[in-house]
C-alpha positions in Angstrom: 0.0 0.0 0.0 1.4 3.4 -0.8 2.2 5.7 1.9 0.2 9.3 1.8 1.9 12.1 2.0 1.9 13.4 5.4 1.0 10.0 6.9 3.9 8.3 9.2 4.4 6.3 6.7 5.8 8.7 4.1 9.5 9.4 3.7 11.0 12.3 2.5 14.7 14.4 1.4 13.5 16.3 5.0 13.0 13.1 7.3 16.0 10.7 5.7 18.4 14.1 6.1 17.4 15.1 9.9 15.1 12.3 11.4 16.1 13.1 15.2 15.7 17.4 14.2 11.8 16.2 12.9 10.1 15.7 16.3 11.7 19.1 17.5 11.3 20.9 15.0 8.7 21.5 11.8 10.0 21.9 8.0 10.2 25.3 7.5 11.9 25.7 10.7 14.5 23.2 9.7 14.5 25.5 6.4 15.3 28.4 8.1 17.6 26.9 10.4 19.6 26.2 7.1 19.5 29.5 6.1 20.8 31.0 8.7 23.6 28.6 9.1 24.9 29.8 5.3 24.5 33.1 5.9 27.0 32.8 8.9 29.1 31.1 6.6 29.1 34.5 4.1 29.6 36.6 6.5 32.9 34.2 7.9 34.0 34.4 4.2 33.8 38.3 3.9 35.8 39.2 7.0 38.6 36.8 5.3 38.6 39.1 2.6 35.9 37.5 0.2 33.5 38.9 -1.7 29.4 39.0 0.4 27.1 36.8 -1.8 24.3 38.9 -2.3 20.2 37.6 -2.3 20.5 38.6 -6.5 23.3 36.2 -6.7 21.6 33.5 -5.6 18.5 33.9 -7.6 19.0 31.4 -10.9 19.9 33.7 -14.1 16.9 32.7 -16.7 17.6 30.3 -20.0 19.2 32.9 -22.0 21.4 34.6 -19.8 20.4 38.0 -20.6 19.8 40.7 -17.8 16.3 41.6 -15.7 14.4 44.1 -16.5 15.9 45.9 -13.7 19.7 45.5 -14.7 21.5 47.6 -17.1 23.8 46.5 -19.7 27.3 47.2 -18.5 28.1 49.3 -21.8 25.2 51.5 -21.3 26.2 54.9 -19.5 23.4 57.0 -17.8 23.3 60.6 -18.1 25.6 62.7 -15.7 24.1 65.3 -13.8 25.3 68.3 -15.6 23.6 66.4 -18.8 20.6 65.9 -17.7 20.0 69.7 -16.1 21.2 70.9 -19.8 18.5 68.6 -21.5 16.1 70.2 -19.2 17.4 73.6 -19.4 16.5 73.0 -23.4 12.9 72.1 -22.8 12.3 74.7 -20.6 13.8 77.0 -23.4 12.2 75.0 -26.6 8.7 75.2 -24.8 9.4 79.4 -24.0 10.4 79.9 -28.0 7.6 77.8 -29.2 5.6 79.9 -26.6 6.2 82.7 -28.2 6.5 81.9 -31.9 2.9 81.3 -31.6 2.0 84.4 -29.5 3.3 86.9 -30.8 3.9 88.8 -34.7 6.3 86.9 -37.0 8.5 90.7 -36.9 9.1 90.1 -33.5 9.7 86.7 -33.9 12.4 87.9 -36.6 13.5 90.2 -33.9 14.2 87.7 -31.3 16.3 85.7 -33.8 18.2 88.5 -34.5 19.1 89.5 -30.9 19.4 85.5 -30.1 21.1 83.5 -33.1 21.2 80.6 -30.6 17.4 80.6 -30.1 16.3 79.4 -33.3 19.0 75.8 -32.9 17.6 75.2 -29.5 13.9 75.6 -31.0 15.2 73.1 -33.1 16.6 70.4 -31.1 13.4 70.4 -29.3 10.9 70.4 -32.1 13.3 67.3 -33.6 12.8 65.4 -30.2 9.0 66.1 -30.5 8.7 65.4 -33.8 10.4 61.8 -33.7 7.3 60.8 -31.5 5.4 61.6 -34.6 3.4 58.6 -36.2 4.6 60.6 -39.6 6.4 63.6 -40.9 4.7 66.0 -43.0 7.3 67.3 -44.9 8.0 63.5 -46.5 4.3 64.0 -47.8 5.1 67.3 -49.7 8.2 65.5 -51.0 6.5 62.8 -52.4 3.8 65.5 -54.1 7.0 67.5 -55.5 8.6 65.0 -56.9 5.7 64.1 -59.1 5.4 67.1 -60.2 7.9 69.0 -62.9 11.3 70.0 -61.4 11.5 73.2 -63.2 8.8 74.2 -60.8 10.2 76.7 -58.3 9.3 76.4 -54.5 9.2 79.2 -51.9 9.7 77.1 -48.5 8.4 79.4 -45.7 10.0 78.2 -42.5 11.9 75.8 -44.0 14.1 74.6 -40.7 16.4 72.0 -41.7 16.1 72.6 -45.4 14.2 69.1 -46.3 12.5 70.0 -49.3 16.0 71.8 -50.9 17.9 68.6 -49.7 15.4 66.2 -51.4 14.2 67.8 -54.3 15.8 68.4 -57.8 14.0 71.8 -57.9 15.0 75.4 -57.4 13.8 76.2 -53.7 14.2 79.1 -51.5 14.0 78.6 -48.2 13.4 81.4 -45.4 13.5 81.2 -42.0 13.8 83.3 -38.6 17.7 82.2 -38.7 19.9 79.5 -40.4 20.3 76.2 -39.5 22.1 75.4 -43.2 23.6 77.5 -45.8 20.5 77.6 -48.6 18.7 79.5 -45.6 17.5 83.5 -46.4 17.1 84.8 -42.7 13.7 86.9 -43.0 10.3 87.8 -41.6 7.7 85.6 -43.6 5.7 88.2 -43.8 8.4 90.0 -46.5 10.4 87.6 -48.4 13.1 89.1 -50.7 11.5 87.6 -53.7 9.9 89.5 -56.6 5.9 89.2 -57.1 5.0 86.4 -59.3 8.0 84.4 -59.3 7.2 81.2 -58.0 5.4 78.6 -59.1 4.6 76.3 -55.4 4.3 78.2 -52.1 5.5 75.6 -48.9 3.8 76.0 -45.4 5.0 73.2 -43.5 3.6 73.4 -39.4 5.1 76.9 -40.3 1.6 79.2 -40.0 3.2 80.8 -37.0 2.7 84.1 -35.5 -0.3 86.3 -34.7 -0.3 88.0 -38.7 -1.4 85.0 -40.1 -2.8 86.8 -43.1 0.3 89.4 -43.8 2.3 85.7 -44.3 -0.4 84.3 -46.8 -0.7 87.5 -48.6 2.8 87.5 -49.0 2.5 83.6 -50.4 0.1 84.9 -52.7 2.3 87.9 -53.7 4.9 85.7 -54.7 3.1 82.7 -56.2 2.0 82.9 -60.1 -0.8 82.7 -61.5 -2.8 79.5 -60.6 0.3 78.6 -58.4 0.1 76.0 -55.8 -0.2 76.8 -52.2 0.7 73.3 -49.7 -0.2 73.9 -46.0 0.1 71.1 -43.4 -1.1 72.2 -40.0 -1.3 70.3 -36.5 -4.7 69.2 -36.5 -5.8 70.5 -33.1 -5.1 73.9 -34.2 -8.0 74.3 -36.4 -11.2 75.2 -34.4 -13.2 75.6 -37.0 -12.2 73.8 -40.9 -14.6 75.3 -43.0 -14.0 78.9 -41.6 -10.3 78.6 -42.0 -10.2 77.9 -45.5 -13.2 80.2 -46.3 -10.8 82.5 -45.1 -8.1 81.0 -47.2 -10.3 81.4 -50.4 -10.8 86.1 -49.4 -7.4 85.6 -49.3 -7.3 84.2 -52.9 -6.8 80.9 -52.6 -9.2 77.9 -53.6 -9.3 74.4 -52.0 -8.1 71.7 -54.4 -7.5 68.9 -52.1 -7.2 68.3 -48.6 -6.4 65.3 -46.5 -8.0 65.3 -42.9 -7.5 61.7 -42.1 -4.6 61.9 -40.1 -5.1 61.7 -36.1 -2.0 64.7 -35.8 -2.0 66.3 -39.2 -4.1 68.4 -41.5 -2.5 68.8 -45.4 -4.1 71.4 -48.1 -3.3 71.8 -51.7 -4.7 75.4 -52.9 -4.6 77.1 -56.0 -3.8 80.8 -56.2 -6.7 82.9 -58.2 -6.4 86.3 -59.7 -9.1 87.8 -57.1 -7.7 88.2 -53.6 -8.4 90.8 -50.7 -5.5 93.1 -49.5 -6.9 92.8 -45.8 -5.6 95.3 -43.4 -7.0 92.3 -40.5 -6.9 89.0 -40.2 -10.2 87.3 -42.1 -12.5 85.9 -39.4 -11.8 82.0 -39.1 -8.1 82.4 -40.0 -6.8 82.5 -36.9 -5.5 78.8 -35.7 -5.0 78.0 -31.8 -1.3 77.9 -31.0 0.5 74.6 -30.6 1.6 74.9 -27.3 3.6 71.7 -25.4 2.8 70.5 -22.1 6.1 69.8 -19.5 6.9 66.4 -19.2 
């Protein structure tokens, strides 16, 4: 008859290894009794001189060897101090210049360029660390529409940044911006763009409505644009409060929807056409105005 576990008949590692210890004492204080005894014996070997065997070392390491989730590679080096307080000093200053890029008229944006070179490559840095969260980048869809398109077809980038469009395009583009991050960069207010009226054949507003003069920057686009020239806008999509007033706004400022592609869960794109009626408004057209993209601390 087999013995049951637990019975006095049953045998086990515990009873064959201590049989006298089992009347006096119960399993797991046997256990602990063990325990205690090895952990004398560490602490023997340490004051000789050898190394402490720590409760992670005696955990088994898993099939493949690699590392828990809460040990880091050996190569891998963690920010110092003074990096991290720099990184964060550059948030702090990316979120102020975006602050105030969207606040306030694209002169005095110029002007803060101007008195702060610096400003404009720390805007940067920042805008590249929120854009690679992006599920897509705009300017790659533009690209894609350009290079369709005839390359003797001359582009006005307004806001260009980091000169994509010049860098990927066989075209003749001119890129402005508040201050230059590369050498094809015309440092300017976009608002008055050294270029003569009519002399451009696609106009380039890539997340670069900025500023509190919206419509002083697309009459200028529409200055410079030829007849039945091509206007491409892509805009954050929570800036727009109101779609159809925008672009009715867009179309008194002589411009007419083509296309527009208001799919994306982050992005808004818009391919207009420049016609021969426009209004020279001394204000912005009600329903131009977009809500600034503002970012939250982290």
């Amino acid at each position: 008859m087999a013995a049951v576990e637990g019975s006095p008949e049953s045998s086990s590692w515990y009873d064959r290894a201590a049989p006298g210890l089992r009347q006096q004492l119960t399993r797991k204080q046997w256990r602990n009794q063990q325990k205690n005894k090895r952990r004398q014996k560490n602490k023997f070997k340490a004051s000789n001189g050898q190394p402490l065997a720590s409760s992670e070392a005696e955990e088994p390491p898993d099939d493949q060897g690699s590392l828990t989730p809460d040990t880091e590679a050996p190569s891998r080096q963690t920010p110092s101090l003074r990096q991290r307080l720099e990184s964060r000093l550059d948030a702090a200053r990316f979120r102020y210049i975006n602050q105030l890029l969207y606040t306030h008229s694209s002169q005095e944006a110029a002007q803060l360029f101007q008195e702060d070179p610096e400003a404009l490559a720390v805007y940067h840095r920042g805008f590249a660390l929120q854009a690679a969260r992006w599920p897509e980048r705009p300017v790659e869809h533009f690209v894609h529409y350009l290079r369709r398109r005839p390359a003797s077809l001359v582009v006005a980038d307004f806001g260009c940044g980091d000169c994509t469009l010049a860098r990927s395009l066989p075209n003749r583009v001119h890129c402005f911006d508040l201050a230059a991050l590369d050498p094809r960069v015309t440092v300017c207010d976009m608002a008055q763009v050294p270029l003569e009226d009519a002399s451009v054949d696609v106009a380039v507003f890539c997340l670069a409505l900025m500023g509190t003069n919206l419509h002083e920057i697309l009459q200028e686009a529409h200055r410079v644009l030829r007849a039945g020239g091509t206007l491409l806008v892509a805009e954050v999509a929570s800036r727009f409060a109101d779609l159809r007033a925008f672009l009715g706004a867009l179309a008194r400022l002589g411009f007419r929807l083509i296309s527009k592609d208001v799919s994306g869960s982050h992005f808004y794109s818009f391919e207009l056409r420049k016609t021969e009626r426009a209004a020279k408004a001394a204000e912005e057209p009600r329903g131009l105005a977009l809500r600034p993209c503002l970012y939250k601390r982290r």
